[in-house]
Steps between C-alpha positions, in 0.01 A plus 500: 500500500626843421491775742501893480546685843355876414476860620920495628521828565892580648804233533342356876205343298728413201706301776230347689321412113806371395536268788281273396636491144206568303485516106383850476435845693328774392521861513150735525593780265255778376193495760156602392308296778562508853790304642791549741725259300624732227791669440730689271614348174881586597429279833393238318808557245700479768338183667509298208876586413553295817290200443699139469529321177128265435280806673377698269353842604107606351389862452156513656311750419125694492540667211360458165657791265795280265656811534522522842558149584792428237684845672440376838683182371777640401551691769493213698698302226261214561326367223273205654183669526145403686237720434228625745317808316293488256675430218305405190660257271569736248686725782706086585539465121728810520731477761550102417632667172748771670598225752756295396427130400655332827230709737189402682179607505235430738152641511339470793129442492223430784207272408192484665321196534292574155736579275561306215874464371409680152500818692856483531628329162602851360804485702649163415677572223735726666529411841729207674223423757250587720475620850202428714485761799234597696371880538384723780135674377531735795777645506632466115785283558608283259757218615656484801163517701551179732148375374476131356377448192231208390737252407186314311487751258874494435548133486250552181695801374789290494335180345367762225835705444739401201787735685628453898292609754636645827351524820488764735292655753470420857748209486653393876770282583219333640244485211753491234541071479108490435473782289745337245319151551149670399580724239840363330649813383838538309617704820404676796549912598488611901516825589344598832496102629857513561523898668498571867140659577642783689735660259423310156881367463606210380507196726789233487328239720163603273748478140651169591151342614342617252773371216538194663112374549447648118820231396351204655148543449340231257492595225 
């Protein structure tokens, strides 16, 4: 199972994220909805300089403008890129063609119950995969909200998806196992399941459970 610890925002959550040797971290760039996880695109420049061979750093981002997101890329010279606006797949269509042919595009999506996969079709052709996250109606935040998603409805996303589906949204170290059992997804995202409640920064205890219950869970 592959793993992506997200919103590092200085070089104590890089540590403690890196401690339980993950396959990705990302970087919140360019906020539109609330969240305390972002930061500057030189902070995440600088963060991902440092990252270990096999971890590869992710842009994360609310923005939808190609514009706007390819600068914010290069200013944080990271090209992996997951998508959280609303980006229509003419706006993806772009910046896959001013990215260059080794990056990674995810568009992140959040089904309800009802929707059929058509809805989301559009974006296949120029997106690496999917990621599932969950959304807060009340206060506008989207990812990182802590909530759990219905895993029913993304066990059927992934059964109807001809690209990788990722899971996110209020993933534990103690829900994590079962969450990959029910919904089989190419890999899981954790955000605010493996920060300290009080100050939001990243746990090493939390990182390593988390890694290690995601690694042996059946799958």
């Amino acid at each position: 199972m592959r793993i992506k610890i997200c919103g590092i925002r200085n070089e104590s959550d890089l540590a403690a994220a890196l401690s339980a040797s993950p396959d990705a971290v990302g970087f919140l760039v360019g906020q539109v909805h609330p969240s305390p996880d972002f930061i500057l695109a030189c902070t995440a420049r600088r963060l991902a300089r440092s990252l270990p061979p096999f971890v590869q750093p992710w842009l994360v981002t609310h923005l939808s403008a190609p514009n706007e997101i390819l600068d914010l890329a290069d200013a944080a010279a990271v090209c992996n890129i997951q998508l959280h606006g609303e980006s229509t797949p003419e706006e993806i269509a772009a910046i896959r063609s001013a990215l260059p042919p080794c990056a990674k595009l995810v568009r992140a999506v959040h089904p309800e119950p009802q929707d059929a996969f058509f809805e989301y079709a559009d974006y296949v052709p120029f997106i690496d995969a999917f990621l599932i996250d969950t959304l807060n109606r009340k206060t506008g935040q989207v990812g990182g909200t802590g909530l759990t998603g219905n895993w029913l409805r993304a066990a059927r996303f992934v059964e109807e998806s001809p690209v990788p589906v990722i899971l996110a949204g209020g993933l534990t170290p103690a829900n994590v196992a079962r969450a990959i059992e029910r919904v089989r997804p190419y890999a899981v995202d954790v955000n605010t399941g493996v920060k300290t409640p009080a100050d939001r920064t990243e746990s090493v205890a939390l990182c390593r459970a988390f890694v290690k219950a995601a690694r042996l869970a059946d799958f």
